[in-house]
Biopython code that builds the backbone (N, CA, C, O; Angstrom):
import numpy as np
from Bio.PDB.StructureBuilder import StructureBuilder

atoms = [
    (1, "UNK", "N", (-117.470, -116.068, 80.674)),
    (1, "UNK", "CA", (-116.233, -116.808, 80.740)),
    (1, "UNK", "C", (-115.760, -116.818, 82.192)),
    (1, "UNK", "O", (-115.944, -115.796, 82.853)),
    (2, "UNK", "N", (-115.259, -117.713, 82.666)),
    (2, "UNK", "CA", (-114.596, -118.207, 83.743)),
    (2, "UNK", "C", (-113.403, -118.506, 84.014)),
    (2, "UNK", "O", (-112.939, -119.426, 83.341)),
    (3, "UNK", "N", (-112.601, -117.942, 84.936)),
    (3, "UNK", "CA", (-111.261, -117.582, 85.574)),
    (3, "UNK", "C", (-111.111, -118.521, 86.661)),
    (3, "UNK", "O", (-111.960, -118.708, 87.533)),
    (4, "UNK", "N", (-109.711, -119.252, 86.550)),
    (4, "UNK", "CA", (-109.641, -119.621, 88.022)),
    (4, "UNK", "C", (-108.042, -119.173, 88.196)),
    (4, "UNK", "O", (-107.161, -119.332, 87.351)),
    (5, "UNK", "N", (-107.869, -118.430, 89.827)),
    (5, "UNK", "CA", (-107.089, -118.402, 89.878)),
    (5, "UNK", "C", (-106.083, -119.818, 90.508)),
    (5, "UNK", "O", (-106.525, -120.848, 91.017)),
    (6, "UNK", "N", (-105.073, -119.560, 90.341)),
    (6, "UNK", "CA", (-104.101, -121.022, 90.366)),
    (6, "UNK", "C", (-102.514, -119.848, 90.792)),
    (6, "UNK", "O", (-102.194, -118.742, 90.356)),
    (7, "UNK", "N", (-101.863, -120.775, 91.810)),
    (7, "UNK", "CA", (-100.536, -120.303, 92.245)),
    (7, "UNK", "C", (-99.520, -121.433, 92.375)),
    (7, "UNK", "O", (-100.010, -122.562, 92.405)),
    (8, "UNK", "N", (-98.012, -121.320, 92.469)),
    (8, "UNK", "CA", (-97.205, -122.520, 92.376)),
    (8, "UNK", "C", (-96.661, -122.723, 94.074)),
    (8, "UNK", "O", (-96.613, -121.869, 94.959)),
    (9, "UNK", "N", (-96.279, -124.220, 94.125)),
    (9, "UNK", "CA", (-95.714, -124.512, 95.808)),
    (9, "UNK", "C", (-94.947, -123.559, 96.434)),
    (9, "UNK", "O", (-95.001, -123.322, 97.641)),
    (10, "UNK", "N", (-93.939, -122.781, 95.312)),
    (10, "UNK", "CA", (-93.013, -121.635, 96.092)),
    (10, "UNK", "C", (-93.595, -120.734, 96.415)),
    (10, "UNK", "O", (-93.189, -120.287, 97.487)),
    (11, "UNK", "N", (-94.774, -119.969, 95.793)),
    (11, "UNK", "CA", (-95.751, -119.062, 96.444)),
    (11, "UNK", "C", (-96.158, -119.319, 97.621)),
    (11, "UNK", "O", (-95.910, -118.705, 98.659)),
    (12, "UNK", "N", (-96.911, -120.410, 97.431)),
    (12, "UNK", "CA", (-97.647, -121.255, 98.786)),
    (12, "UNK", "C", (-96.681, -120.520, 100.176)),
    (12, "UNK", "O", (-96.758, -119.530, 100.903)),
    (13, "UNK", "N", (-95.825, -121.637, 99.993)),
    (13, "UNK", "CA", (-94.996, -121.048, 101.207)),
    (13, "UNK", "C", (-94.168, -119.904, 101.664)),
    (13, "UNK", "O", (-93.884, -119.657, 102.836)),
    (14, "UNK", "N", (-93.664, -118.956, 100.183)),
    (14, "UNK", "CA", (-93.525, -117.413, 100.656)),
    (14, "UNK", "C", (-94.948, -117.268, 101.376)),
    (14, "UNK", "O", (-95.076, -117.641, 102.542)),
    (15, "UNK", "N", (-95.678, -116.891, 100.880)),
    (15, "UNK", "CA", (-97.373, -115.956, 101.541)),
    (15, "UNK", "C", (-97.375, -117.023, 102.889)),
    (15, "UNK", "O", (-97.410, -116.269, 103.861)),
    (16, "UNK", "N", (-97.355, -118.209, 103.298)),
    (16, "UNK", "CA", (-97.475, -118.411, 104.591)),
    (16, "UNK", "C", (-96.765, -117.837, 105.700)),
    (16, "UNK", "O", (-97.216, -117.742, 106.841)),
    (17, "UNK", "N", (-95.525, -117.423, 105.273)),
    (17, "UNK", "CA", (-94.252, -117.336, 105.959)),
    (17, "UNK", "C", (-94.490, -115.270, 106.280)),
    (17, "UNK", "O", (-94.618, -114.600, 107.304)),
    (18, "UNK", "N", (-94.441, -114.884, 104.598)),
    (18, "UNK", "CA", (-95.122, -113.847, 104.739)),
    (18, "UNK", "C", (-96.442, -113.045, 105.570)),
    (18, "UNK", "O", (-96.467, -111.816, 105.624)),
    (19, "UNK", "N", (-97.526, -113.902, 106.207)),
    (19, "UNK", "CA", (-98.580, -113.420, 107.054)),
    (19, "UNK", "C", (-98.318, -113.226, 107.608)),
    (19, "UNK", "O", (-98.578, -112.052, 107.872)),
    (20, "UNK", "N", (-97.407, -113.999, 108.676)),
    (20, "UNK", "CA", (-96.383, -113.705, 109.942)),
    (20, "UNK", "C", (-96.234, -112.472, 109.921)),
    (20, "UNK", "O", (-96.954, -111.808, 110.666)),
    (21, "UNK", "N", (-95.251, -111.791, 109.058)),
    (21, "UNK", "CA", (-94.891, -110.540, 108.929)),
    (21, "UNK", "C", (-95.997, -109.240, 108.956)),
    (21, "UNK", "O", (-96.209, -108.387, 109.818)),
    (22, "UNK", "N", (-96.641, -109.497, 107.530)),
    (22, "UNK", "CA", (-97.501, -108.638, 107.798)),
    (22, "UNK", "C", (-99.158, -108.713, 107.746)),
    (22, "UNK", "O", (-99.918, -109.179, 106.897)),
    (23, "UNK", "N", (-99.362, -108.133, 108.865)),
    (23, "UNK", "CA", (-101.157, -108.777, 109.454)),
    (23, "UNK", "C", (-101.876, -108.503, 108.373)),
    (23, "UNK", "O", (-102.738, -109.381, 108.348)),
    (24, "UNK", "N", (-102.016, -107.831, 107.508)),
    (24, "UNK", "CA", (-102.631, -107.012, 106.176)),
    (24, "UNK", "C", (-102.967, -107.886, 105.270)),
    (24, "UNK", "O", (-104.077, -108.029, 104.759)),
    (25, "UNK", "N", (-101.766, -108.620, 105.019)),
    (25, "UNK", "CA", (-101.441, -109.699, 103.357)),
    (25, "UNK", "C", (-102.801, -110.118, 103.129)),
    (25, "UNK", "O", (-103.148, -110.204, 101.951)),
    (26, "UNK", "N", (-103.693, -110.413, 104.087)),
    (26, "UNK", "CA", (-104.535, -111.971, 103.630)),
    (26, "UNK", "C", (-105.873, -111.199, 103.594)),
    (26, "UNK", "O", (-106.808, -111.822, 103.091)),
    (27, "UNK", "N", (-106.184, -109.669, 104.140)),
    (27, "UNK", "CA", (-107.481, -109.019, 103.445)),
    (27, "UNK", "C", (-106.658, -108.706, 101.921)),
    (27, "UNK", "O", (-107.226, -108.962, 100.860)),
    (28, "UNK", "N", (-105.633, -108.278, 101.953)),
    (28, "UNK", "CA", (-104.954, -107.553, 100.560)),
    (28, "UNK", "C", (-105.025, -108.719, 99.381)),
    (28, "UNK", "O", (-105.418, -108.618, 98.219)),
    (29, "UNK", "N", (-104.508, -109.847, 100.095)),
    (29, "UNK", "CA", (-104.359, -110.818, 98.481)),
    (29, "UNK", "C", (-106.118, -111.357, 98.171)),
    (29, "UNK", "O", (-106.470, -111.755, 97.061)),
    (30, "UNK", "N", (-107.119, -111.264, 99.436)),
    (30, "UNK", "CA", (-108.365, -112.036, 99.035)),
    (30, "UNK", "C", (-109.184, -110.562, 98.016)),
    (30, "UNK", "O", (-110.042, -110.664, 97.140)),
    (31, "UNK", "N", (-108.628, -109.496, 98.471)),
    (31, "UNK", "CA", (-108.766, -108.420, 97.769)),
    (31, "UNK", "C", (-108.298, -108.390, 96.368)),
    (31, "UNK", "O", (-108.954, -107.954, 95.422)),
    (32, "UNK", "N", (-107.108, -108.889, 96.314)),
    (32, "UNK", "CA", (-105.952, -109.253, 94.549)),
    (32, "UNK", "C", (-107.150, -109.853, 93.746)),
    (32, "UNK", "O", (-107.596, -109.375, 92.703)),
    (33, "UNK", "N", (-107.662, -111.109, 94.465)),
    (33, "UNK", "CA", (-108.249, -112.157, 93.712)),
    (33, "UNK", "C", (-109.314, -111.846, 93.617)),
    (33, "UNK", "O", (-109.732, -112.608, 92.745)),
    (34, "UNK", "N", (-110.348, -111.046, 93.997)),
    (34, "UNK", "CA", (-111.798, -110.827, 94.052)),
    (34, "UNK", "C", (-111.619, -109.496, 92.830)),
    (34, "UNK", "O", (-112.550, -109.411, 92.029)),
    (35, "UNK", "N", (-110.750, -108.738, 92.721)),
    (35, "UNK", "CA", (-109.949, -108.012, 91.514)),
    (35, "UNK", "C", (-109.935, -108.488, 90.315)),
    (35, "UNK", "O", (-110.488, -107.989, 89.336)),
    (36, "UNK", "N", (-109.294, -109.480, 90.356)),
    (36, "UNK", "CA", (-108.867, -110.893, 89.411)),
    (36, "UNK", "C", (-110.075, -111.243, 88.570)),
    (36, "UNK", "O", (-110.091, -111.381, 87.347)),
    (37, "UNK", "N", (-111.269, -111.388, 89.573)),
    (37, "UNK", "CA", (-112.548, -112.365, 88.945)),
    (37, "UNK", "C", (-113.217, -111.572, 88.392)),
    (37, "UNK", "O", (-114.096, -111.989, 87.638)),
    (38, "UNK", "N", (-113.010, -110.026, 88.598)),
    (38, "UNK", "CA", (-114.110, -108.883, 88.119)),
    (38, "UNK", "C", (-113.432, -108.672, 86.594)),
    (38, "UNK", "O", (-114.038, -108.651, 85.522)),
    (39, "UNK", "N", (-112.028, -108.526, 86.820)),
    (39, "UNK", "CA", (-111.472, -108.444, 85.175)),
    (39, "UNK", "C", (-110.077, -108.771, 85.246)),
    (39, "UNK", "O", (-109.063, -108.145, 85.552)),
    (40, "UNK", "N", (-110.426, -110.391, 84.726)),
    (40, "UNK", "CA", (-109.069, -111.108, 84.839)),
    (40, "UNK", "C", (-107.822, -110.387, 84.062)),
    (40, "UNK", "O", (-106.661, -110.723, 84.296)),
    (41, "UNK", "N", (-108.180, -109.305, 83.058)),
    (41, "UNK", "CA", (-106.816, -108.925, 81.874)),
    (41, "UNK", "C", (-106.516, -107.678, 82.267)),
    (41, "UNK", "O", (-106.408, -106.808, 81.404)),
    (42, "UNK", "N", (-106.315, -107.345, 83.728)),
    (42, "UNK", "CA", (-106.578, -106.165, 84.251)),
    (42, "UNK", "C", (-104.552, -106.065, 84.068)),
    (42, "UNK", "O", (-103.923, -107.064, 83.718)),
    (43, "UNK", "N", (-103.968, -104.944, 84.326)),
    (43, "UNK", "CA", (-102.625, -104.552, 84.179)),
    (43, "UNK", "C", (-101.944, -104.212, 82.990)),
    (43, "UNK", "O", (-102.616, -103.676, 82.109)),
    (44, "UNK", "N", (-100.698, -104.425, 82.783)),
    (44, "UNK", "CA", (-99.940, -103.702, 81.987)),
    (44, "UNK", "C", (-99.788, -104.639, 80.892)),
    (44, "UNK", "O", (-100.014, -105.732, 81.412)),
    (45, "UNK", "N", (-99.526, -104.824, 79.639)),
    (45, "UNK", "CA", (-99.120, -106.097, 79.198)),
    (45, "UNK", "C", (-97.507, -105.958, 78.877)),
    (45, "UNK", "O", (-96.833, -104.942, 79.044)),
    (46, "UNK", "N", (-97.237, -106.720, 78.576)),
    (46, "UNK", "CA", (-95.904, -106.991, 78.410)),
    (46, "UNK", "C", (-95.116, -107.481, 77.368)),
    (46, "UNK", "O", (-93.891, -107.592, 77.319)),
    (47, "UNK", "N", (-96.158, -107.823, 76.359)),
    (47, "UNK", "CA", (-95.657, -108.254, 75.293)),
    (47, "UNK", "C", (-97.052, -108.626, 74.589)),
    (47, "UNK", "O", (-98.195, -108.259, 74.861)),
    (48, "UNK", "N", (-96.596, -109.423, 73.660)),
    (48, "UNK", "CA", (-97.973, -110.216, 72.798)),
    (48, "UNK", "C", (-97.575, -111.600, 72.314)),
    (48, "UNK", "O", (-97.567, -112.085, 71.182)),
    (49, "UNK", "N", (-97.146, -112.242, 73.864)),
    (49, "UNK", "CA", (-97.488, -113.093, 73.474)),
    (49, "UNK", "C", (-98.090, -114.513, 73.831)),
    (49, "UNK", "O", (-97.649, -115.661, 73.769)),
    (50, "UNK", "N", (-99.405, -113.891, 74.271)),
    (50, "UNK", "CA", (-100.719, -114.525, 74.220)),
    (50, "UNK", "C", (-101.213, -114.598, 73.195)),
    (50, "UNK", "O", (-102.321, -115.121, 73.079)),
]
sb = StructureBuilder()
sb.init_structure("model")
sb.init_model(0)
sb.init_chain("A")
sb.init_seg("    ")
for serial, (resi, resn, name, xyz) in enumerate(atoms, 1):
    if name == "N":
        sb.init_residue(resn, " ", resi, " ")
    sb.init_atom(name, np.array(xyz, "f"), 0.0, 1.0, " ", f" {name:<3s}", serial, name[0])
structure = sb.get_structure()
């Protein structure tokens, strides 16, 4: 099965605005997402309702 990750326009431009700040973000988030693809149902859940 296959995952894609997907983000909305207000993200977009926090995390651009955000790199500025800190030099780290963009190994850390390509790190989030390479996370993501190994096991997309990874975290806490929050409810049920999926």
């Amino acid at each position: 099965m296959s995952y894609r990750v997907s983000t909305i326009q207000p993200f977009e431009r926090e995390i651009k605005c955000s790199i500025r700040k800190y030099r780290s973000l963009p190994d850390e988030y390509g790190q989030l997402i390479e996370s993501l693809a190994d096991n997309p149902r990874q975290g806490t859940s929050l409810g049920s309702w999926l």
